[in-house]
C-alpha positions in Angstrom: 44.3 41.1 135.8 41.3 43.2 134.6 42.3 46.7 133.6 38.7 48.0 134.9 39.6 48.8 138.3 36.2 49.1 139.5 36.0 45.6 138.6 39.1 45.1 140.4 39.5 47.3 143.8 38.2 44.8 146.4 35.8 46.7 148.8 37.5 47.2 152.4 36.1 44.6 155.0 34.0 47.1 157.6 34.8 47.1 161.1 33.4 49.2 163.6 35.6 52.3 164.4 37.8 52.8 166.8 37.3 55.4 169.5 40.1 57.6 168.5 40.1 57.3 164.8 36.2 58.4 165.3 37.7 61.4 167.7 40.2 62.5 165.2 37.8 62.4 162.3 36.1 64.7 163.9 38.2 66.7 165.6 40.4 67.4 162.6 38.6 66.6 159.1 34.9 67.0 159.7 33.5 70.8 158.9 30.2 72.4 159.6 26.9 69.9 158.8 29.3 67.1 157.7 29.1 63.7 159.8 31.0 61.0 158.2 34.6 60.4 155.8 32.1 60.5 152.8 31.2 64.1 153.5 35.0 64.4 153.5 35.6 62.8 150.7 32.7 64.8 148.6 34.1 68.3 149.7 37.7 67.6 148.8 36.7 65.8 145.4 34.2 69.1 144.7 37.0 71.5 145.7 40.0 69.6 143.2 37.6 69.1 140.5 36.7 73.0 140.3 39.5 73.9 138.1 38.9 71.5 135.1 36.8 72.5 132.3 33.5 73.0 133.5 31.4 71.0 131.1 34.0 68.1 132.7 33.6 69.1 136.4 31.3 66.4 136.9 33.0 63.9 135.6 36.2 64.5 137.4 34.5 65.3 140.7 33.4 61.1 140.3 36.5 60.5 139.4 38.4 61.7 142.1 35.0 60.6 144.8 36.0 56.9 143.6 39.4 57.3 143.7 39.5 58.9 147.3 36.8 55.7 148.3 39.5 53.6 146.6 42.0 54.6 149.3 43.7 57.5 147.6 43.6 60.6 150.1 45.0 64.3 150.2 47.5 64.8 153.1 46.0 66.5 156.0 46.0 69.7 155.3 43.8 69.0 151.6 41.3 66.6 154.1 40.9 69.6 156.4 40.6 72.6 154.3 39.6 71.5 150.5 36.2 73.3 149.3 36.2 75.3 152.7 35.8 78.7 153.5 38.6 79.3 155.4 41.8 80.7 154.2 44.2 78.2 154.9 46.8 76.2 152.3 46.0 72.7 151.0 49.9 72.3 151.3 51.3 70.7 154.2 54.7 72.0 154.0 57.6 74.4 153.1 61.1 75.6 152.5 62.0 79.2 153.2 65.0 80.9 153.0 67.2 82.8 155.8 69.4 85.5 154.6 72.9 87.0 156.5 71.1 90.3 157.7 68.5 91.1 160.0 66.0 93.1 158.0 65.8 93.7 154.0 67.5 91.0 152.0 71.7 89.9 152.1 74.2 90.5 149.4 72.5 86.9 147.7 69.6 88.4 148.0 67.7 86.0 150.4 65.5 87.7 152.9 66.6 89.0 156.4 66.2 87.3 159.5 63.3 89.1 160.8 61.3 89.0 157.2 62.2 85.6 157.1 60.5 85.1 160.7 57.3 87.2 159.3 57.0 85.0 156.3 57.1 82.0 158.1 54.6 83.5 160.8 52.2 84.1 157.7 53.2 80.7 156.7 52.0 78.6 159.8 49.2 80.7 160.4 47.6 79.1 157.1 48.2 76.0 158.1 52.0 75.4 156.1 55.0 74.1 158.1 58.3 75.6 157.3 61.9 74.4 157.2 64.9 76.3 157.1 68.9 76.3 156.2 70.0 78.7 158.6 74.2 78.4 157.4 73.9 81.8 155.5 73.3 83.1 159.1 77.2 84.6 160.6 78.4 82.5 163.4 78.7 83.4 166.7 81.4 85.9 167.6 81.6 86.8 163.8 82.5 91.0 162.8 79.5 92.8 162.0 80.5 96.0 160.7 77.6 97.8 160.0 76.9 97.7 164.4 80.7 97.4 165.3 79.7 94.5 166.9 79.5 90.7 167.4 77.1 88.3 165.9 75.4 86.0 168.3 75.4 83.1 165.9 71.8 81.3 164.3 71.3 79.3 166.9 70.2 82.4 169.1 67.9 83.2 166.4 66.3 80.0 166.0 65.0 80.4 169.4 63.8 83.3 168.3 62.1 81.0 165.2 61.1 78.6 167.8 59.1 81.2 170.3 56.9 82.6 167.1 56.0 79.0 166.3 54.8 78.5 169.9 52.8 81.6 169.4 51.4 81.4 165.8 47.4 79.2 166.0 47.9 77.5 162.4 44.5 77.6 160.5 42.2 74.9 161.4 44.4 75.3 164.8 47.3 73.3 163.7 50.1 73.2 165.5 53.3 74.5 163.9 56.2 72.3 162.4 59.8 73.5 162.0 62.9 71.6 160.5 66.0 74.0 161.4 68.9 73.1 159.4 72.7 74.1 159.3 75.7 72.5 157.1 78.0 70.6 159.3 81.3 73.2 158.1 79.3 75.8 159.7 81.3 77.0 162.6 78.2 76.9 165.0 77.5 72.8 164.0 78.9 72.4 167.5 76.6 74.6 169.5 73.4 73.2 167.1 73.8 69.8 166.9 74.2 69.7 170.4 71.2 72.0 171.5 68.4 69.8 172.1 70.6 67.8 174.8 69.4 71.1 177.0 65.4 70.5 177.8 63.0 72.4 176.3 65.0 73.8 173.7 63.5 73.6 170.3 60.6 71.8 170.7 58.8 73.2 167.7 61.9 71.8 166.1 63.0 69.1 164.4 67.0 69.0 163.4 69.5 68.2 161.0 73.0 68.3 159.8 73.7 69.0 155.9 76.9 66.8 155.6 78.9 67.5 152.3 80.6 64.3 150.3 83.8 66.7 151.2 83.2 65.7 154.8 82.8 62.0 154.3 85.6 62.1 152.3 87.4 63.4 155.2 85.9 60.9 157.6 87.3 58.1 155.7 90.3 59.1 155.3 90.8 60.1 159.1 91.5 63.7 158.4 90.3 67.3 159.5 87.5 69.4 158.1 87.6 72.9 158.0 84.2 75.1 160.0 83.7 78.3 157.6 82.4 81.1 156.6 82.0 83.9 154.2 81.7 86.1 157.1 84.9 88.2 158.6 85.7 86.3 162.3 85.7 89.2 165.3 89.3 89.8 166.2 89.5 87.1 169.1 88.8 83.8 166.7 91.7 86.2 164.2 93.7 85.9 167.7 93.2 82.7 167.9 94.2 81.3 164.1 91.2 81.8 161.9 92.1 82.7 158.2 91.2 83.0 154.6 91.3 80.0 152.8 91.9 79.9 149.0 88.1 79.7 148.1 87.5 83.3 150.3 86.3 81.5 152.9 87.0 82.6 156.6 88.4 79.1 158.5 87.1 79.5 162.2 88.2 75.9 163.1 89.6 73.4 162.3 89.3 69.3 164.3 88.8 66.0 163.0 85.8 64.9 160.9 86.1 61.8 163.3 85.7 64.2 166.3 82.5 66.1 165.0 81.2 62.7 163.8 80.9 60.9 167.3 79.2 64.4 168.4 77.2 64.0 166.0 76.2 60.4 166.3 76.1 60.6 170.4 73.5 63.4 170.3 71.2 61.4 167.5 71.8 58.1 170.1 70.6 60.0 173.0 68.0 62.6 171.8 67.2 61.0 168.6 68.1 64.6 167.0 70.2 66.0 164.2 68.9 63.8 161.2 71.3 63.9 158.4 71.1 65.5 155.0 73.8 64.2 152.4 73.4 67.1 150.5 75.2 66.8 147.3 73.4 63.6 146.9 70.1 65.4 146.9 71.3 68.1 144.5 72.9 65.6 142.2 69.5 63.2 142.0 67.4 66.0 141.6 65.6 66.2 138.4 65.8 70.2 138.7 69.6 70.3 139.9 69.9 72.8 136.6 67.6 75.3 137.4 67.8 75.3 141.3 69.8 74.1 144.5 68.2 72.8 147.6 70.0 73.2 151.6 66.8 72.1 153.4 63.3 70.0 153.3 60.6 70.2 154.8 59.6 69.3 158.5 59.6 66.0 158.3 62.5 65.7 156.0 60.2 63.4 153.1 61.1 66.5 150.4 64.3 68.5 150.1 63.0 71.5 148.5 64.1 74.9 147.0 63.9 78.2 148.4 59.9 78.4 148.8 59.4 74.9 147.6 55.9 73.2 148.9 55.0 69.6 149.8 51.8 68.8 147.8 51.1 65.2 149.4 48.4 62.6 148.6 49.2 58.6 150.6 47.3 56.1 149.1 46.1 53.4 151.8 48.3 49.8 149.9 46.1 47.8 151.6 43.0 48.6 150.1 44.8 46.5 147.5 45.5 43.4 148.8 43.3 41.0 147.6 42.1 37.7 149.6 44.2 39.0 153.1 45.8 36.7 154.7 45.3 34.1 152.5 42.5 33.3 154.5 40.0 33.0 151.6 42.2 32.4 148.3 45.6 33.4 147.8 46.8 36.6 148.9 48.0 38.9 146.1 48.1 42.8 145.1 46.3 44.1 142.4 48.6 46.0 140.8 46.4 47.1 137.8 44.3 48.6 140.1 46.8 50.3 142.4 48.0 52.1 138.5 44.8 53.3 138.1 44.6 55.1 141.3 47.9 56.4 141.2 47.3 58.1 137.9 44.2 59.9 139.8 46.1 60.8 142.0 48.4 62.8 140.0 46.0 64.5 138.5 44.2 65.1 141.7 47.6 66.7 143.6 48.2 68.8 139.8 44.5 70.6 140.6 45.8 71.1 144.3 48.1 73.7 143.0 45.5 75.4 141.4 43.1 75.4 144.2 44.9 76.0 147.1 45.5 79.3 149.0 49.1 80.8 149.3 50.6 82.0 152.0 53.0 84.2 149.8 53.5 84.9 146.6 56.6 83.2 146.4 55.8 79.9 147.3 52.5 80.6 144.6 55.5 81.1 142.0 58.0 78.7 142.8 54.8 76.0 143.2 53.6 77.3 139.0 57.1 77.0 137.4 57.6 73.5 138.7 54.5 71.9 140.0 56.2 69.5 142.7 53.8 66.9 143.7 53.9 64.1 146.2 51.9 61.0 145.3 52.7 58.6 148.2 51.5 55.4 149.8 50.6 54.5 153.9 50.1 50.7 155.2 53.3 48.9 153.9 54.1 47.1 157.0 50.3 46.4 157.3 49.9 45.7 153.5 53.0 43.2 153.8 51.1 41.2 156.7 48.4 41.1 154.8 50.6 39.4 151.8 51.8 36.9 154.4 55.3 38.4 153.4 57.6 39.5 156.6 58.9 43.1 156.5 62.1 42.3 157.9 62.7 39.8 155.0 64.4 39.8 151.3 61.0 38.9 149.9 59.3 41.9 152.0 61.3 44.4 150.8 61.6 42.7 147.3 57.4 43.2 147.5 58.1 46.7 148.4 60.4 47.6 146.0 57.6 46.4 143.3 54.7 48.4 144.9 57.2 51.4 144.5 58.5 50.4 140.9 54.5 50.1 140.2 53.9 53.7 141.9 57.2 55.4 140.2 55.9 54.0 136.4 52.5 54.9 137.0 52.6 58.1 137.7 55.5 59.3 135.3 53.2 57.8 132.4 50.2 60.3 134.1 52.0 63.5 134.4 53.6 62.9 131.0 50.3 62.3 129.4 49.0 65.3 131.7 51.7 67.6 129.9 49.8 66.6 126.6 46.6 67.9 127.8 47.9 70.9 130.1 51.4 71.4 129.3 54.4 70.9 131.0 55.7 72.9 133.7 56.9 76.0 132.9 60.9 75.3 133.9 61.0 72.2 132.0 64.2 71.5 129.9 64.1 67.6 128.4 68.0 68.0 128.2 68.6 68.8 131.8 66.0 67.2 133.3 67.4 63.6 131.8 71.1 64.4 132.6 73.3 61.9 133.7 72.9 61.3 137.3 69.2 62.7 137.8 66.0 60.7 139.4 65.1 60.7 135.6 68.3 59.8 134.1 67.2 56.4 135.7 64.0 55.8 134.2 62.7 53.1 131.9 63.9 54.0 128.2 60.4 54.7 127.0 59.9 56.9 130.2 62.6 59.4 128.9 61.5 58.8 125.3 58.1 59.8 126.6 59.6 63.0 128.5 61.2 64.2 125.8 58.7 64.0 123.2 56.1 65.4 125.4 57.8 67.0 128.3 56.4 66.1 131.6 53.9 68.3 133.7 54.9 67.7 137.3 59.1 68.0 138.0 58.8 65.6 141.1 55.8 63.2 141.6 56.8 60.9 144.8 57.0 61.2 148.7 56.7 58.7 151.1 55.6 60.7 154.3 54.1 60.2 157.8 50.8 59.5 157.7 49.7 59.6 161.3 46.3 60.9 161.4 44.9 61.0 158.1 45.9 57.0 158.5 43.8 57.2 162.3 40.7 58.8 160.3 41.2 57.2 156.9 43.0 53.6 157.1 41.6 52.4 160.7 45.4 53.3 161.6 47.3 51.4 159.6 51.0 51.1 159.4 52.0 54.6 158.8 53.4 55.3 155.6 56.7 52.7 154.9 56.5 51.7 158.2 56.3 48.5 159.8 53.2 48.1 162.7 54.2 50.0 166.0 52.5 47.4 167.8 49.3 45.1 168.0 47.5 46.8 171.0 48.9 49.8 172.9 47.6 52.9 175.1 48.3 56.4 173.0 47.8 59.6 174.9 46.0 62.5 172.7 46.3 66.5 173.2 42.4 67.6 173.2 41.4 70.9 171.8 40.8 72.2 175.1 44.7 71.2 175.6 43.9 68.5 177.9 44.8 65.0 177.2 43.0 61.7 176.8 44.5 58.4 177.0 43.2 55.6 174.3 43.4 52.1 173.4 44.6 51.5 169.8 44.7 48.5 168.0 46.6 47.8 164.6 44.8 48.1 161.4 45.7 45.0 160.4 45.7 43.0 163.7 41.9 43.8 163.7 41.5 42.3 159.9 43.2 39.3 160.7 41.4 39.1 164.1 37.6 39.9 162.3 38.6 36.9 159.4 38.9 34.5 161.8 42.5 34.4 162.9 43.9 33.5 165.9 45.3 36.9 167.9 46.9 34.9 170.7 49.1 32.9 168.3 49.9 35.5 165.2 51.6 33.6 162.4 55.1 34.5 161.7 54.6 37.1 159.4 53.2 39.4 162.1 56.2 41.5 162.6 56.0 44.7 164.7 58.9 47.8 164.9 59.9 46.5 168.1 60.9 42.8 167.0 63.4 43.9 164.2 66.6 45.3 164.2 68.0 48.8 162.7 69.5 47.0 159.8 66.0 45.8 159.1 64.6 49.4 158.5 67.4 50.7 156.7 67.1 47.5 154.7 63.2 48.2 153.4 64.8 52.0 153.0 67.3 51.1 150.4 65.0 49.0 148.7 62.2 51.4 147.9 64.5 54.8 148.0 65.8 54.1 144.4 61.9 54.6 143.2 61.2 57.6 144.7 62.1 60.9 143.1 62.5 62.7 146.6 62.7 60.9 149.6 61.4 58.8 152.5 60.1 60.4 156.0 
């Protein structure tokens, strides 16, 4: 392979757009006087290029230009607001935390319930959406001294969270995105994982459960879990049994993990709601765990994050990459030299997002400058698979996979390690904890970590596979989204207008229109045209456990 990857990046084949990629290119990443994605892609790659030196502004405003041509976007919030006016965030997403009390801050010193609601107000009126771990909230029935009273639990209040995000017009009139979470010991886990069986409740919501190893352990071995609290039950659950464990914990209840479990597992059959968070799991791999803990992620669940943690995203479109589709004119392959290059880019690219963007709150500014998360990610792997003539619901798919990740995870450790050299590392870096046993980066290649600890590293996290779904419409002539297989070849998808009313449009797959345009035959696929409807569960979790182990945060 050439190393020039100008030399290398294979133009896309042009085909006309469709009607609603056209709509939401317009609708949601066009601004004033601009008329096409190059206009787009100018404004952003002005706008990340402002902070480097300026006697190199030019040359990294190319730079990122080709690279965002190449296939290598921002996520949807650094499309729609990068090099505008407006004061909005370039970051998609955020933790914030929930304290025990309703105004000032708890005894840990997280913010009360009602500053908590005003920050995340603030939050999604820029454009951010916000997750939650609401378990430091008292259950319901629970003493509360200071009122001589009794708590009403935090699933009351996350109605209360759920009616401000109805209300709050995000900048660039995005709607607003919520992930409410609560630890499955919390004695409410009943009452929350079951709420969105009731309709209507929640719907700026999405849901899940932080299960502790603890309670798997439990589940295996057919025994009880414990729901608790640091907070003193009112006298009726005392009445009724509830004590003081060793640990200073209040036990509220106690039943069978097996019980909760099935709850658990009907309500996700059914309503496809909680998710699951394995918590320690995501403190123990993560490449910070000795600086900070995580309870929650964001929205869509593709980045557990710290208290005021942000999702800085950037997809790259994989099949921008795949040479000779189809095998229709040579052998399909996938430049992988090329793909490198641009993920380097990108790095940089998401680094300068942090610098650029507006925040919300200062908070999120200063969590965002100690660590300097990023998210470089990638959109079209079912497509890009197709394209290979490789099955996704195969060994050698997900074999192809893993490699595109393994590609991605080398590529851009080697560019934010040789960014530290030029900029520094983040400010919270420590080489020793940051390579402990039983980190993301405890995992990487030898001369990764000999790398990292020679020069530090200048981004603490650097991968996310997210949902892509309309910056992949605009951008990828809607392509697989992110590590998804195709939805289907050809289908009818309703849109919400601006006005609030809602059109009805026909959609055709990204790379069902490729193979279609080359010269294929649509009314007899070959057999690697697999869709999400022909392929089991097993199949999905099987492409999940196959890229997972290459990504520092996780999969959406």
């Amino acid at each position: 392979m050439q190393n020039d990857s100008s030399q290398t990046v294979s133009k896309p084949i042009t085909q006309d757009a469709q009607t609603i990629s056209s709509d939401v290119l317009r609708e949601k990443y066009l601004k004033d006087g601009e008329t096409g994605e190059d206009d787009v892609f100018k404004r952003v790659a002005r706008a990340l290029a402002s902070v480097e030196p300026e006697n190199k502004r030019a040359q990294f405003e190319t730079l990122f230009l080709d690279n965002l041509k190449a296939g290598a976007l921002g996520a949807g919030r650094i499309m729609s607001a990068a090099g505008t006016h407006i004061q909005a965030t370039l970051i998609n997403c955020f933790v914030q935390p929930v304290g025990d009390c309703i105004q000032g801050f708890d005894d840990g010193g997280y913010p009360g319930i009602y500053e908590a609601l005003r920050e995340a107000a603030e939050t999604m009126r820029r454009g951010g959406g916000v997750g939650y771990d609401f378990s430091r909230i008292r259950p319901r029935g629970a003493e509360v001294k200071a009122t001589a009273s009794i708590a009403s639990g935090p699933c009351s209040y996350i109605n209360v969270f759920d009616q401000s995000c109805s209300t709050v017009e995000s900048a660039g009139s995005r709607r607003g995105a919520q992930m409410g979470v609560l630890r499955i010991d919390h004695p409410d886990v009943l009452e929350f994982v079951t709420a969105k069986r009731t309709p209507g409740r929640w719907n700026n919501f999405n849901v899940s459960v932080a299960v502790t190893s603890s309670f798997m352990q439990a589940l295996l071995a057919d025994e009880d879990c414990d729901l608790v609290h640091h907070a003193k039950p009112g006298k009726q659950f005392i009445a009724d049994g509830a004590h003081v464990r060793e640990d200073g914990m209040w036990v509220y209840k106690t039943l069978p993990a097996q019980e909760l479990w099935d709850t658990i597992m009907q309500s996700a059959y059914d309503f496809a709601e909680p998710g699951i968070l394995f918590l320690d799991n995501i403190n123990q791999d993560n490449n910070l765990s000795y600086c900070e803990s995580i309870a929650a992620t964001n929205p869509c669940g593709e980045q557990p994050l710290p208290s005021y943690g942000c999702c800085d995203l950037g997809p790259i479109i994989l099949t921008r990459f795949v040479r000779h589709p189809f095998g229709i004119a040579g052998k399909a392959d996938f430049d992988f030299a090329a793909f490198e290059k641009s993920v380097a880019t990108q790095v940089r690219a998401l680094d300068n997002v942090l610098d650029v963007t507006f925040w919300p709150l200062p908070q999120q500014r200063d969590e965002a400058m100690a660590k300097r998360r990023i998210g470089v990610g990638f959109t079209g792997m079912g497509n890009t698979l197709a394209m290979l003539c490789l099955r996704y619901d195969t060994a050698q798919g997900c074999a192809m996979a893993a490699k595109i990740a393994q590609h991605m995870r080398d590529a851009a450790y080697n560019a934010s390690i040789a960014l530290a050299q030029e900029k520094g590392a983040f400010p919270k870096f420590e080489a020793e904890g940051y390579l402990a046993n039983g980190t993301f980066a405890s995992r990487l290649p030898p001369e990764l970590q000999q790398k990292i600890r020679q020069h530090g590293i200048r981004n603490s996290h650097l991968l996310s596979i997210a949902p892509t779904g309309t910056v992949s419409l605009a951008f990828a002539d809607n392509a697989s989204n992110g590590i998804e297989p195709s939805f289907s070849w050809m289908y009818r998808r309703k849109k919400r207008e601006a006005d609030g009313s809602t059109a009805e449009y026909s959609v055709e797959d990204h790379a069902w229109r490729l193979y279609k345009k080359l010269g294929g035959n649509v009314d007899q696929l070959p057999d690697y045209f697999v869709s999400a409807l022909d392929m089991s569960a097993d199949s999905h979790i099987a492409m999940m456990q196959a890229v997972q182990p290459f990504i520092d945060t996780a999969i959406s």
